[in-house]
BAMARNU-440628 format. One record per residue (C-alpha): residue number from 1; residue in one letter; x, y, z. Coordinates in nm, 3 decimals, padded with zeros to 5 digits. Example, Ala and Ser with C-alpha at 12.3 -4.5 7.8 and 13.67 -1.06 7.14 Angstrom:
2
{1, "a", {01.230, -00.450, 00.780}}
{2, "s", {01.367, -00.106, 00.714}}
END
This chain:
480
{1, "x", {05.855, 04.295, -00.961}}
{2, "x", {06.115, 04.524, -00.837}}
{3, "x", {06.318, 04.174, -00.649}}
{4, "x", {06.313, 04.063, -01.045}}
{5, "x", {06.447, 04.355, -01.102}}
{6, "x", {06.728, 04.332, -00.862}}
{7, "x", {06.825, 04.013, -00.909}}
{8, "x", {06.826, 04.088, -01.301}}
{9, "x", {07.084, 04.423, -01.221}}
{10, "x", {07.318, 04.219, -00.981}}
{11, "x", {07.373, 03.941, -01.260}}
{12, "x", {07.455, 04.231, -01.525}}
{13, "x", {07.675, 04.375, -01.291}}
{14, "x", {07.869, 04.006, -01.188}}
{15, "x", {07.880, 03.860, -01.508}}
{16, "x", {08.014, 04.249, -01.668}}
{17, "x", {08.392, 04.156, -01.544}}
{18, "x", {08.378, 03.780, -01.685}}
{19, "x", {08.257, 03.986, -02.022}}
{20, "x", {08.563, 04.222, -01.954}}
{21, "x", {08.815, 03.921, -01.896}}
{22, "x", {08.688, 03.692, -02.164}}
{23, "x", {08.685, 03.924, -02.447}}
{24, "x", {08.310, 03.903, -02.493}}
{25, "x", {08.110, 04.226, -02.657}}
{26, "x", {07.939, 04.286, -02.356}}
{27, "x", {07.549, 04.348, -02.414}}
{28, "x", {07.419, 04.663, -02.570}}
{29, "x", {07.105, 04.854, -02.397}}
{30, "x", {07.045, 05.111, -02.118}}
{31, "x", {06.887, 05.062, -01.787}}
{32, "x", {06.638, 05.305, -01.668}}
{33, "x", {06.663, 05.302, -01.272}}
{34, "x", {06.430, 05.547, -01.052}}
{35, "x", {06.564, 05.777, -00.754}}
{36, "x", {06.443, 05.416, -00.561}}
{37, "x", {06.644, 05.175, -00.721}}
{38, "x", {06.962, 05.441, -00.746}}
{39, "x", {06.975, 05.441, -00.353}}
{40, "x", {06.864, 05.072, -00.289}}
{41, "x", {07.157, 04.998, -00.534}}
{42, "x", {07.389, 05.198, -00.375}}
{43, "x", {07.302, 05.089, -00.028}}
{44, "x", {07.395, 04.707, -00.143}}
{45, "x", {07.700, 04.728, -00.351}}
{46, "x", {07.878, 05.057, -00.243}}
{47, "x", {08.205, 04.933, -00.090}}
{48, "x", {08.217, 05.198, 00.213}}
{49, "x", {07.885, 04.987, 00.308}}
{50, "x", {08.031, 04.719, 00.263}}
{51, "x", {08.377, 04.833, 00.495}}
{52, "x", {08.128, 04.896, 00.772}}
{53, "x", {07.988, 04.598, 00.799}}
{54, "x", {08.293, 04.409, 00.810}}
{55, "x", {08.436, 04.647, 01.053}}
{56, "x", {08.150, 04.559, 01.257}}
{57, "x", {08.207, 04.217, 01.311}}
{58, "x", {08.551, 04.238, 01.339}}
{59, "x", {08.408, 04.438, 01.666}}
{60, "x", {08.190, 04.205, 01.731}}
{61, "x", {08.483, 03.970, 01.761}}
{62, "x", {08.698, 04.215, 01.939}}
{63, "x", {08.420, 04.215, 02.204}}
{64, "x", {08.433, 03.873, 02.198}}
{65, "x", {08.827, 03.857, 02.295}}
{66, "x", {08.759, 04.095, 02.639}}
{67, "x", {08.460, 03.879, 02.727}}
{68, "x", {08.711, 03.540, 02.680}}
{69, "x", {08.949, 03.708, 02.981}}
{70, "x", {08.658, 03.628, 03.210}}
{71, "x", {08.704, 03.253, 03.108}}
{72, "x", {08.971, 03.030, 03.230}}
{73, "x", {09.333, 02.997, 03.118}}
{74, "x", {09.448, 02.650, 03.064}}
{75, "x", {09.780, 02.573, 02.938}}
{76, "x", {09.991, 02.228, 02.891}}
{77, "x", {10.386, 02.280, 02.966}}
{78, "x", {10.669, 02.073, 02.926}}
{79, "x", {11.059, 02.129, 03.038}}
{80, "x", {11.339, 01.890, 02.992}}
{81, "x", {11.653, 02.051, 03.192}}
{82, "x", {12.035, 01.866, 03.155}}
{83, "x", {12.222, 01.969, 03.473}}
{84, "x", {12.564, 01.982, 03.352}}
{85, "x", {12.710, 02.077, 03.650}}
{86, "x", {12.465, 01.948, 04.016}}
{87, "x", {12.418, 02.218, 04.271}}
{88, "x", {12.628, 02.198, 04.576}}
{89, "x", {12.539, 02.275, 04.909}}
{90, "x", {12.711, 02.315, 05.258}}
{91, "x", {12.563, 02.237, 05.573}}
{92, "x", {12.662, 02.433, 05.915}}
{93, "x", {12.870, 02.253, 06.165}}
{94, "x", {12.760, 02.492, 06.459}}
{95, "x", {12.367, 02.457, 06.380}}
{96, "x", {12.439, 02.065, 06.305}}
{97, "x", {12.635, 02.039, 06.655}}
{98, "x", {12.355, 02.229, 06.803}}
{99, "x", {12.060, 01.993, 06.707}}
{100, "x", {12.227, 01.726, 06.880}}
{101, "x", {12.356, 01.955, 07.184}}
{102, "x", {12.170, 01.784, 07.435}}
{103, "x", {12.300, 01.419, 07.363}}
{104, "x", {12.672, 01.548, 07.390}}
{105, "x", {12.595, 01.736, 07.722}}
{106, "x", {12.491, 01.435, 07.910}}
{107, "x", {12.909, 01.329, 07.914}}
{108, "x", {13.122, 01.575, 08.013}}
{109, "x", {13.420, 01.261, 08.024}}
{110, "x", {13.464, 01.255, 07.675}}
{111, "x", {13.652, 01.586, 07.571}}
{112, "x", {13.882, 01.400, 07.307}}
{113, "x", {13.604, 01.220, 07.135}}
{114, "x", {13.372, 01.590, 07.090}}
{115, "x", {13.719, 01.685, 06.960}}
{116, "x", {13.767, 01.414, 06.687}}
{117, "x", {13.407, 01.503, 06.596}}
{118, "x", {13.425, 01.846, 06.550}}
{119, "x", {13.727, 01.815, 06.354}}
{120, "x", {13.546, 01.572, 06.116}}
{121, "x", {13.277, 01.788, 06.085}}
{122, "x", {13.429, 02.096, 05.960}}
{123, "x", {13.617, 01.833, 05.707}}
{124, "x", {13.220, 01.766, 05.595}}
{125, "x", {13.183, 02.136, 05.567}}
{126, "x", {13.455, 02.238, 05.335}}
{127, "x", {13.375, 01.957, 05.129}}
{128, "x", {13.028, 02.022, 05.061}}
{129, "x", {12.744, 01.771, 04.924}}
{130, "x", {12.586, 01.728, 04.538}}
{131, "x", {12.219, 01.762, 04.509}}
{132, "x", {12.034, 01.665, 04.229}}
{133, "x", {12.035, 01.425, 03.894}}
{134, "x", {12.136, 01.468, 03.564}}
{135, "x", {11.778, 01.461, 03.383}}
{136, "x", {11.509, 01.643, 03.485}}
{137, "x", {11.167, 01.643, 03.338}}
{138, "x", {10.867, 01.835, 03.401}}
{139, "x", {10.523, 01.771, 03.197}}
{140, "x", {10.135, 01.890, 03.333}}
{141, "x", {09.861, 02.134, 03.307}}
{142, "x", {09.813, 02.481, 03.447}}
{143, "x", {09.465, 02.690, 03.506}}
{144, "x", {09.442, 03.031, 03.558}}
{145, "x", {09.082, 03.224, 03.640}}
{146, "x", {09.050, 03.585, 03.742}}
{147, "x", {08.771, 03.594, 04.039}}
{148, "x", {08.776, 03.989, 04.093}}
{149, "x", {08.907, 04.197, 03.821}}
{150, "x", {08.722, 04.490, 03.797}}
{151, "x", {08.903, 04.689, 03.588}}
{152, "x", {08.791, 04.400, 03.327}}
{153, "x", {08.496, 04.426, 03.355}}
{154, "x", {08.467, 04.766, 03.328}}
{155, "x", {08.663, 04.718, 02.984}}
{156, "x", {08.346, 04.477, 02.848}}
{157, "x", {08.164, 04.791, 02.894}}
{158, "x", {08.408, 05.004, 02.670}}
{159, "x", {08.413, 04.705, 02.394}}
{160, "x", {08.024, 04.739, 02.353}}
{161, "x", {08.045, 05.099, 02.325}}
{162, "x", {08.275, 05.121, 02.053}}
{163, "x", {08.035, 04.829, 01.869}}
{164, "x", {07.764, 05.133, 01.918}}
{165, "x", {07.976, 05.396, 01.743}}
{166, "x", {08.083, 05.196, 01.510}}
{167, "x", {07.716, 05.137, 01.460}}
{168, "x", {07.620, 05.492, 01.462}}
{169, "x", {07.927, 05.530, 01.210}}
{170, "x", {07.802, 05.346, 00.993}}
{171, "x", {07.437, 05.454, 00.999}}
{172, "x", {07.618, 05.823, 00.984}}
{173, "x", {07.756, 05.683, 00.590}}
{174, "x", {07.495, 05.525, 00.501}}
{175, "x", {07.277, 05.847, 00.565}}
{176, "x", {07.576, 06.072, 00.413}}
{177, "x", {07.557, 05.760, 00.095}}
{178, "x", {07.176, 05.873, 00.018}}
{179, "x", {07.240, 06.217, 00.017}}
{180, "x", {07.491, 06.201, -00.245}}
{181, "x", {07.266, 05.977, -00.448}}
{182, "x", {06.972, 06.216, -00.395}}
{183, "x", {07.197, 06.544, -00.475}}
{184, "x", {07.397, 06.351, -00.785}}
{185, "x", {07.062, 06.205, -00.917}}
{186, "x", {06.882, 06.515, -00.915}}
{187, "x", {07.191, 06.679, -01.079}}
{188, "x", {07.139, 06.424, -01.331}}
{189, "x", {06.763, 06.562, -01.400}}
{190, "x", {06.820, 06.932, -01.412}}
{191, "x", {07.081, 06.817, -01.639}}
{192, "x", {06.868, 06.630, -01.914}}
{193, "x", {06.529, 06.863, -01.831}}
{194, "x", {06.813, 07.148, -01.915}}
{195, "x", {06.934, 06.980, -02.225}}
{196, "x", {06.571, 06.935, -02.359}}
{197, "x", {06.493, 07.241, -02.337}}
{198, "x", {06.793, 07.410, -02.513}}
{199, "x", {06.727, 07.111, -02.815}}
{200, "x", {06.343, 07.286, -02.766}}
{201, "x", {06.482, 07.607, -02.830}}
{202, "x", {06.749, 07.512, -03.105}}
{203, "x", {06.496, 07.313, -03.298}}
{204, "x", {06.305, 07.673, -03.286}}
{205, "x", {06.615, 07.827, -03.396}}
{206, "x", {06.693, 07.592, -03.667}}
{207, "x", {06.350, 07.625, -03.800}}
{208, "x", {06.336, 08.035, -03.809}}
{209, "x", {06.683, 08.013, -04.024}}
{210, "x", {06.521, 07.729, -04.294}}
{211, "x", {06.237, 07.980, -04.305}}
{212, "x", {06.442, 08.266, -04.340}}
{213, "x", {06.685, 08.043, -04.623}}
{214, "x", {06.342, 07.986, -04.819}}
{215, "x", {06.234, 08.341, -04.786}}
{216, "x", {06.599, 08.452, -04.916}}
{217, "x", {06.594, 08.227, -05.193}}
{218, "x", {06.258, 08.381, -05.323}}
{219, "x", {06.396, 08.735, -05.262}}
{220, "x", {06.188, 08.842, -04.971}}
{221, "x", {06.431, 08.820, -04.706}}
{222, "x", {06.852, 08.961, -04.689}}
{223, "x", {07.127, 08.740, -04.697}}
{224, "x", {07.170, 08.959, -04.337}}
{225, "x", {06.872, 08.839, -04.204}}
{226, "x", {06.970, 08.455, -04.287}}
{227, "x", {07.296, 08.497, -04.162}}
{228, "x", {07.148, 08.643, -03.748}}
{229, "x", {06.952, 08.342, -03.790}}
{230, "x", {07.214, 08.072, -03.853}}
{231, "x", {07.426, 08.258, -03.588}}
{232, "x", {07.122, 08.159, -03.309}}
{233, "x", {07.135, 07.823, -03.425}}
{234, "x", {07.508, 07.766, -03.381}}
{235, "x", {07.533, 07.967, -03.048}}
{236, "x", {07.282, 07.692, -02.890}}
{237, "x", {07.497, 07.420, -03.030}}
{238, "x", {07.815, 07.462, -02.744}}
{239, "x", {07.572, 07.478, -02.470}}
{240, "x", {07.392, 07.170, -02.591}}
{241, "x", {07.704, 06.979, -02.577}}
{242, "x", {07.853, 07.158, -02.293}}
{243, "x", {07.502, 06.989, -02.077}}
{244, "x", {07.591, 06.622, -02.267}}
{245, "x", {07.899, 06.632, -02.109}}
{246, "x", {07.767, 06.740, -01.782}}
{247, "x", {07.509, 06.463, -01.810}}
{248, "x", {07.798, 06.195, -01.905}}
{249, "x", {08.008, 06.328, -01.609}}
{250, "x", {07.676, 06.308, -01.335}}
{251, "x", {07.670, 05.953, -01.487}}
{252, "x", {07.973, 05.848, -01.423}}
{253, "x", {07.950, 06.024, -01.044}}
{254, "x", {07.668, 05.818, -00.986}}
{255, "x", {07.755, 05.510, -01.104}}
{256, "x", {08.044, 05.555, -00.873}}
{257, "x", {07.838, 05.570, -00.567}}
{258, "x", {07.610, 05.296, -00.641}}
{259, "x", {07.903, 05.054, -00.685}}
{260, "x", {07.843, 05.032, -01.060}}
{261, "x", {08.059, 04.889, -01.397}}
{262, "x", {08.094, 05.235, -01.559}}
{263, "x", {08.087, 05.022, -01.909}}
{264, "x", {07.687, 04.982, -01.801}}
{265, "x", {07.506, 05.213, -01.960}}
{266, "x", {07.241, 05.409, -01.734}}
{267, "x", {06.955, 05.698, -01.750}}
{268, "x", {06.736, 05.766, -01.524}}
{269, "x", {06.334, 05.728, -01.525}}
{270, "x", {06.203, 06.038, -01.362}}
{271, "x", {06.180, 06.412, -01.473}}
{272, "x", {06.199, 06.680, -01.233}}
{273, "x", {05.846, 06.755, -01.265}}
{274, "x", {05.743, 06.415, -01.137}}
{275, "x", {05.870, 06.523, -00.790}}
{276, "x", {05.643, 06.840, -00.766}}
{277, "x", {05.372, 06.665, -00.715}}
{278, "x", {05.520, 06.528, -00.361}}
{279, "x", {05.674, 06.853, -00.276}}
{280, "x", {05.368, 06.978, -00.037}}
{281, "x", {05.337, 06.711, 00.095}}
{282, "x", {05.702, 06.679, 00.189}}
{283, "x", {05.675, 07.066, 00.329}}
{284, "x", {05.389, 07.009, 00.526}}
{285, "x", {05.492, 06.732, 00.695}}
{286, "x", {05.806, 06.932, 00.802}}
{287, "x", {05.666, 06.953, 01.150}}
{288, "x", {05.955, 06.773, 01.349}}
{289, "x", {06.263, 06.923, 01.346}}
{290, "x", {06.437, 06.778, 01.667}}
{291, "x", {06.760, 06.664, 01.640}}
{292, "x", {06.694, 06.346, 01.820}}
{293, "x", {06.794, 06.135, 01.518}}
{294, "x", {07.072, 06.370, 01.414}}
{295, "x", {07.381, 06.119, 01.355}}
{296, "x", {07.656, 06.396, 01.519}}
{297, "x", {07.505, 06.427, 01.797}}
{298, "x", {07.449, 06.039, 01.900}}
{299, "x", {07.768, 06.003, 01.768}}
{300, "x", {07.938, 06.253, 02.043}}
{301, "x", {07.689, 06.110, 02.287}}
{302, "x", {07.866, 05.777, 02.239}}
{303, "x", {08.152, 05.916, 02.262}}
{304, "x", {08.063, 06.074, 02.588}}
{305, "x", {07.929, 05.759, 02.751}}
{306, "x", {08.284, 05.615, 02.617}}
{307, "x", {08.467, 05.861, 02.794}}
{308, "x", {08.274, 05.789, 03.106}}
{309, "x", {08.310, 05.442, 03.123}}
{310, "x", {08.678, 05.490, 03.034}}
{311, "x", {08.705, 05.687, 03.384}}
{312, "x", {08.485, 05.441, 03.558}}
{313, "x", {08.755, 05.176, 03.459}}
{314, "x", {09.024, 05.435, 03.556}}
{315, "x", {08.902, 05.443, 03.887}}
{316, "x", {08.864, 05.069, 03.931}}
{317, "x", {09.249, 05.055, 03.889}}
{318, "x", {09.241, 05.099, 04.265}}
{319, "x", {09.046, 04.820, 04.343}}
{320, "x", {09.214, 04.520, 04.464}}
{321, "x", {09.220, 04.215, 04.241}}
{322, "x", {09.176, 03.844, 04.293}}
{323, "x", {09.292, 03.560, 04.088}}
{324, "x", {09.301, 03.147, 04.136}}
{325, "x", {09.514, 02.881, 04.007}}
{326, "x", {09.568, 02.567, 03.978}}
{327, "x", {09.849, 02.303, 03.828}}
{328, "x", {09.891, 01.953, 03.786}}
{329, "x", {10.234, 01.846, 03.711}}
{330, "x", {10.451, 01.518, 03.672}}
{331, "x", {10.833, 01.532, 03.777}}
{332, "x", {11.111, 01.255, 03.677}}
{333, "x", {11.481, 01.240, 03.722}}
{334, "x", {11.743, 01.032, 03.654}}
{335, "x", {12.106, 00.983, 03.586}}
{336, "x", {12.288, 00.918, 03.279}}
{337, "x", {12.110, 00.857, 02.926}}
{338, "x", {11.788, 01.105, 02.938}}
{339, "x", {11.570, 00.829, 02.728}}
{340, "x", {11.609, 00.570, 03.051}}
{341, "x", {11.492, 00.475, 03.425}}
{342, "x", {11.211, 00.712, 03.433}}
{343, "x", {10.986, 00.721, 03.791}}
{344, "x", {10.774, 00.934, 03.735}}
{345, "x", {10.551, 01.131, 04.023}}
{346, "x", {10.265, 01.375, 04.042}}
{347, "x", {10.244, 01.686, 04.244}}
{348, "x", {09.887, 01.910, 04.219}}
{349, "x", {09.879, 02.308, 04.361}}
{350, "x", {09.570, 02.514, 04.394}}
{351, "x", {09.658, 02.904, 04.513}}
{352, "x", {09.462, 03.212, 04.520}}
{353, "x", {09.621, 03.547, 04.476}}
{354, "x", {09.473, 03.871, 04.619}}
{355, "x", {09.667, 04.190, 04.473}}
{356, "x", {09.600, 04.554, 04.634}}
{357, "x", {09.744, 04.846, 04.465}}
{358, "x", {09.921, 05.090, 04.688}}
{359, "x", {10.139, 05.308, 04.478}}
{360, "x", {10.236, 05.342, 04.125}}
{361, "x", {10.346, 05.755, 04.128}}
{362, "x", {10.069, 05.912, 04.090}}
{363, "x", {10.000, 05.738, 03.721}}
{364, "x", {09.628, 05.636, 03.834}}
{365, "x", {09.546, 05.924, 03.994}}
{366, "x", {09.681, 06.135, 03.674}}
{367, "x", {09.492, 05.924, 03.430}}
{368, "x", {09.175, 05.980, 03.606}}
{369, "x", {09.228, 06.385, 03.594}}
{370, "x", {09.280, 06.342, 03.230}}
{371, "x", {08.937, 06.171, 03.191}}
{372, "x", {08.758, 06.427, 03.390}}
{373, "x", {08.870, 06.663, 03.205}}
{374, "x", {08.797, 06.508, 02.825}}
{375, "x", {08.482, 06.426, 02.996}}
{376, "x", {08.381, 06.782, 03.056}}
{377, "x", {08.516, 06.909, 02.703}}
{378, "x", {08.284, 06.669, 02.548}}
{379, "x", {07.981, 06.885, 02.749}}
{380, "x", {08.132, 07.194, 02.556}}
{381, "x", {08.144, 07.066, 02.210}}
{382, "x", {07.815, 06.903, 02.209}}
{383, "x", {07.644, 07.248, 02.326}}
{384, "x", {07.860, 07.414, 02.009}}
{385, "x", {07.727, 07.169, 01.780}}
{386, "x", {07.393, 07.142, 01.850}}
{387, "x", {07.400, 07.557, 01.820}}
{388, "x", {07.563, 07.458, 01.455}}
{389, "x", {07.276, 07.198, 01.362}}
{390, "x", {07.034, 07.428, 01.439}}
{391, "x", {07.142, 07.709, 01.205}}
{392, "x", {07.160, 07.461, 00.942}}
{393, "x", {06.823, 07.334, 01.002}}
{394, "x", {06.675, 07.695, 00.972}}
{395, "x", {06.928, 07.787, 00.657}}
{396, "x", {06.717, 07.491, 00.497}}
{397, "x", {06.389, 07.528, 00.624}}
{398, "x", {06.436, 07.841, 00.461}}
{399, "x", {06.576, 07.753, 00.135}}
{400, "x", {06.304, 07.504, 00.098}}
{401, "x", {06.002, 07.798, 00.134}}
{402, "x", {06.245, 08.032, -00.104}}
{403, "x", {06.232, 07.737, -00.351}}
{404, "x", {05.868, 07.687, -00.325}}
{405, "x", {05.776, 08.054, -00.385}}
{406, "x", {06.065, 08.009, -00.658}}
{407, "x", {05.851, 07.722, -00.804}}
{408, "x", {05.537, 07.904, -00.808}}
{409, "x", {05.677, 08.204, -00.975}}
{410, "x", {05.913, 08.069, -01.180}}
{411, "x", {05.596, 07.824, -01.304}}
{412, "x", {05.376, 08.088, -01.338}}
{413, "x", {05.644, 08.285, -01.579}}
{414, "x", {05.686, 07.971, -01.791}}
{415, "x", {05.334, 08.005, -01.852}}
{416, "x", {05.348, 08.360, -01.982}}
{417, "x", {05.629, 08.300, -02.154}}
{418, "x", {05.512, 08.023, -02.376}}
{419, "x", {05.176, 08.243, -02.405}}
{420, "x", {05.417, 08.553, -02.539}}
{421, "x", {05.600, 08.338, -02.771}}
{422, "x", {05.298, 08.168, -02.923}}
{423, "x", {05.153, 08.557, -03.001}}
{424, "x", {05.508, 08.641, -03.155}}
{425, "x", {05.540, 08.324, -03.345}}
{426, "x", {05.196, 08.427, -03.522}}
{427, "x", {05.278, 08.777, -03.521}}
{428, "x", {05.582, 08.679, -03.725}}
{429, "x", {05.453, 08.466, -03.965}}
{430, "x", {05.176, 08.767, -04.072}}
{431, "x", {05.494, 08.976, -04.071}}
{432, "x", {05.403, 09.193, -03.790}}
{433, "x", {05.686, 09.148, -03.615}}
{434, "x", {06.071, 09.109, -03.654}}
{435, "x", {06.303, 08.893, -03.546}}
{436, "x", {06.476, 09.068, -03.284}}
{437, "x", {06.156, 09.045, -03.132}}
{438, "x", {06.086, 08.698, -03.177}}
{439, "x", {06.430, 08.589, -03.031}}
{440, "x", {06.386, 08.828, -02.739}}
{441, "x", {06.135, 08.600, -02.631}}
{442, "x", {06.251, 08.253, -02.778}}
{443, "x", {06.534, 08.379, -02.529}}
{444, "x", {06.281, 08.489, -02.279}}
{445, "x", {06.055, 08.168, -02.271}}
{446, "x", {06.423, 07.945, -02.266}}
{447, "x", {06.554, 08.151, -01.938}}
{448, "x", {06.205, 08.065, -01.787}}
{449, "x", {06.215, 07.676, -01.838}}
{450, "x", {06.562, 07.686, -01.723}}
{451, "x", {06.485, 07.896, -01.372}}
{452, "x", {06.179, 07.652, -01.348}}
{453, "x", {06.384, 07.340, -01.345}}
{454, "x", {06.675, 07.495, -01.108}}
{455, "x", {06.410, 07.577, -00.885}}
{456, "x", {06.289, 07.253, -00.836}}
{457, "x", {06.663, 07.098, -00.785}}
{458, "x", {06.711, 07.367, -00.555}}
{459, "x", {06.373, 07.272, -00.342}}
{460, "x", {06.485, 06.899, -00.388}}
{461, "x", {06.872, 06.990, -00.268}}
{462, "x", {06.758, 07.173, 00.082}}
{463, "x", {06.489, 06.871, 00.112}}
{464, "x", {06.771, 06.598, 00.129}}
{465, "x", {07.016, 06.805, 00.302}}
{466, "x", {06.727, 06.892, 00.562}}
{467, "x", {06.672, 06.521, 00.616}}
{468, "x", {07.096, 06.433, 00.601}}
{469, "x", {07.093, 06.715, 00.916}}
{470, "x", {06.760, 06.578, 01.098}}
{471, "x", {06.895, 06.202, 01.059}}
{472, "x", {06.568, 06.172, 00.915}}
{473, "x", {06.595, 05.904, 00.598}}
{474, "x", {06.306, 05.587, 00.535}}
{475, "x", {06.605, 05.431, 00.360}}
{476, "x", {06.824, 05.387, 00.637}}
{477, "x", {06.702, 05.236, 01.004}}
{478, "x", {06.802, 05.409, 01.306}}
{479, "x", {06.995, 05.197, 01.529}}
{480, "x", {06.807, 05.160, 01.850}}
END
C-alpha cells in the first residue's frame, strides 16, 4: 500500500512542472502524509541527498584514477624533424695518428711521406665532416610500469579513506535531514493542535456574546455586558490567524526539506496525542547511550586514520623507487623530398630505473613533523568533543524526564480544567455566577490545552535531538 502510495506522490510531484510549463490548472486536493512518509520523502528527493551520492561516486572514480597508476603506461609517438642545417663534426688528428701509431713506427726511412700526411690531415681537421640527412622520422610505442612505488600505494590507502568520510558525511546529513523533518513536523502539530484549541475557545466565546446579545435584547442583560463579551471574541481572532500563518510558514519549511512543489498542497495525518502513546516506550528503552554511533566522532576518527596514513605515505617518500620501460620504435631518413625513399628500421629498448632519495632540504623530514603533530591535535579534539556529546546527551536525557512529568501534570490539569469549566458553564446558565468568572476559567482551561500540547513537542524535540546526538535513527543505516 504505502509503494502505491509512493509511486502515486512522485508522479504528482514530476508531472507538477509540465502543469507549471504548459499552463494547465494543476489538480486541486491535499495530501495527508504521516511523520513516515515526511522523512521517507525527504530522504529520496531532498537534493543535499542527492549531492552526496553523486559526490560519492565521483570518489569512487577518484579512487579509481590512483588505483590506474599501478597499471601500465602505453603511449604511441611520432616525430618528423627537417634538418635545415646537418651537424658537423671534427675528428682529432693526434688520436687518429695515434690509432695507427704502430704501422708508421715500423719505417723510420720515410720522414717526408709522415710529413705530407700530417699536413693532409690537419687539412681534414679544419674542414670538418656532415653527419646526418635531411628527413628524419621517428614512429613506435612506449610502456611505462612502476614496480616499487610505495609512496603510491600508500596514496590508495588515503583515496579509500576519504570514500569513508565522505560516507560518514553523508550518513552525518542524512541523520541531520530527519531531525529537521522530525522538529519541523512536530512544529507543524503543536501548530494545528494550538489552532484547534483557540477555534475551541473562540467558538465558546462567540457563543457567551450571542447569549449575552439575546439576553440584551429581552432586557436582562447591559449593553456593557454584551460589549466584554464581543471584546473576548475578537481578542481570539489575531491569535487564530497569527497560528494559520505559523502553520502556512511550517508548511512551506517542510515542503522545503522533503524536496517538494510548494504549489502541492499538504497536512499532515497525526495529532500530537497519537505520539503519547509511544512515549514510554521510547523512554524506557533509553538504556544505551554510548556514543558509538555518534556521526562526530567517526567522523574525526576518519579523519584521524586519514592523518595517519597521510604520515605513513610521508615517510615512504624515503623509500627508494623502481620503475621499467620499454619502447619499440621505427627510424627512417632520407634526403631531399620528405614524402620519398623511405628504409625504414626497427630498434626495441627495455630499461629499469631504480631511484633512491638522498636529499631534498629537509622538505620530507619537515612534512613528516607536520603530520605528527596534526596527528596528535586530532587526540585533543576528540577527548573535547566527546566531553561536549556527553553534556548534550544528559541536557536531553533530562529534558525528556522534565517533559514527561510536564505531560503528566500538564494532563492531569487539563482534566480539572475542563471539570471547572463544565461546573461554571452550569453555574452560569442558573445565574450563579458571572462572567468574569466564567472567562477566568475559559482562559484557565485554554492555557492548560496549550501547556499540554507544548509539553508533548517539547518531549518529542529532546527525543529526536537525543537520537541526532546518539547517531541513533531506524531511518538511516549506519555505514559499517
Amino acid at each position: 500500500m504505502y509503494q502505491r502510495f509512493v509511486i502515486l506522490l512522485g508522479f504528482l510531484i514530476s508531472t507538477t512542472g509540465l502543469w507549471a510549463r504548459s499552463g494547465i490548472a494543476q489538480p486541486q486536493g491535499e495530501l495527508e502524509l504521516s511523520l513516515d512518509d515526511c522523512i521517507r520523502i525527504a530522504l529520496n528527493e531532498n537534493p543535499t541527498i542527492k549531492i552526496n551520492d553523486m559526490e560519492l561516486e565521483r570518489l569512487d572514480y577518484s579512487r579509481k584514477e590512483v588505483i590506474g597508476q599501478l597499471l601500465p603506461t602505453v603511449n604511441f609517438t611520432g616525430t618528423y624533424t627537417r634538418n635545415v642545417a646537418l651537424q658537423t663534426i671534427y675528428i682529432n688528428s693526434a688520436s687518429m695518428s695515434g690509432m695507427g701509431g704502430g704501422a708508421s713506427g715500423s719505417s723510420s726511412g720515410s720522414s717526408s711521406t709522415a710529413g705530407e700526411s700530417s699536413s693532409s690531415s690537419s687539412s681534414n681537421n679544419t674542414s670538418g665532416m656532415k653527419m646526418g640527412r635531411d628527413n628524419n622520422y621517428n614512429v613506435g610505442f612506449s610502456a611505462t610500469i612502476p614496480l616499487v612505488m610505495p609512496q603510491l600505494w600508500k596514496s590508495i590507502r588515503l583515496s579509500e579513506n576519504q570514500i569513508l568520510q565522505n560516507m560518514e558525511t553523508a550518513r552525518a546529513n542524512k541523520l541531520s535531514l530527519v531531525n529537521q523533518v522530525k522538529n519541523a513536523y512536530y512544529a507543524l502539530l503543536l501548530a494545528y493542535d494550538s489552532r484547534r484549541v483557540l477555534e475551541a475557545s473562540h467558538a465558546t466565546a462567540k457563543a457567551h456574546a450571542e447569549v449575552y446579545q439575546k439576553q440584551y435584547e429581552l432586557g436582562t442583560a447591559s449593553e456593557y455586558d454584551v460589549l466584554r463579551a464581543n471584546v473576548e471574541v475578537t481578542n481570539l481572532e489575531p491569535s487564530i490567524l497569527e497560528a494559520e500563518n505559523v502553520i502556512s510558514q511550517l508548511k512551506l519549511q517542510l515542503k522545503l526539506l522533503m524536496g517538494m512543489d510548494v504549489r502541492l498542497e499538504m497536512s499532515p495525518s497525526q495529532h500530537l496525542d497519537d505520539f503519547k502513546g509511544m512515549m514510554y516506550d521510547r523512554a524506557m528503552a533509553l538504556t544505551d547511550t554510548t556514543l558509538t554511533a555518534n556521526t562526530s566522532l567517526k567522523s574525526l576518527d576518519l579523519k584521524t586514520d586519514y592523518l595517519r596514513k597521510s604520515l605513513d605515505m610521508q615517510k615512504a617518500s624515503f623509500y627508494p623507487t623502481l620503475s621499467g620501460t620499454a619502447n619499440y620504435m621505427w627510424n627512417s631518413m632520407s634526403n631531399g623530398n620528405p614524402f620519398r625513399n623511405f628504409r625504414w628500421s626497427g630498434v626495441s629498448a627495455v630499461a629499469v630505473t631504480l631511484s633512491i632519495p638522498l636529499f631534498t632540504g629537509g622538505q620530507r623530514y619537515h612534512r613528516v613533523k607536520q603530520a605528527e603533530i596534526a596527528l596528535k591535535e586530532m587526540r585533543w579534539q576528540r577527548e573535547n568533543l566527546e566531553r561536549s556529546l556527553h553534556i548534550q546527551v544528559q541536557t536531553q536525557l533530562d529534558n525528556i524526564t522534565k517533559s514527561i512529568k510536564q505531560i503528566e501534570s500538564n494532563n492531569a490539569g487539563v482534566t480539572q480544567a475542563e471539570k471547572a469549566n463544565q461546573i461554571m458553564q452550569e453555574s452560569f446558565r442558573i445565574g450563579a455566577a458571572t462572567f468574569i468568572q466564567l472567562r477566568d476559567t475559559d482562559d484557565a482551561l485554554l492555557s492548560a490545552r496549550l501547556s499540554y500540547y507544548q509539553a508533548i513537542y517539547n518531549y518529542l524535540v529532546a527525543q529526536s535531538d537525543l537520537e541526532h546526538v546518539l547517531g541513533n535513527c531506524s531511518y538511516v543505516a549506519e555505514n559499517k
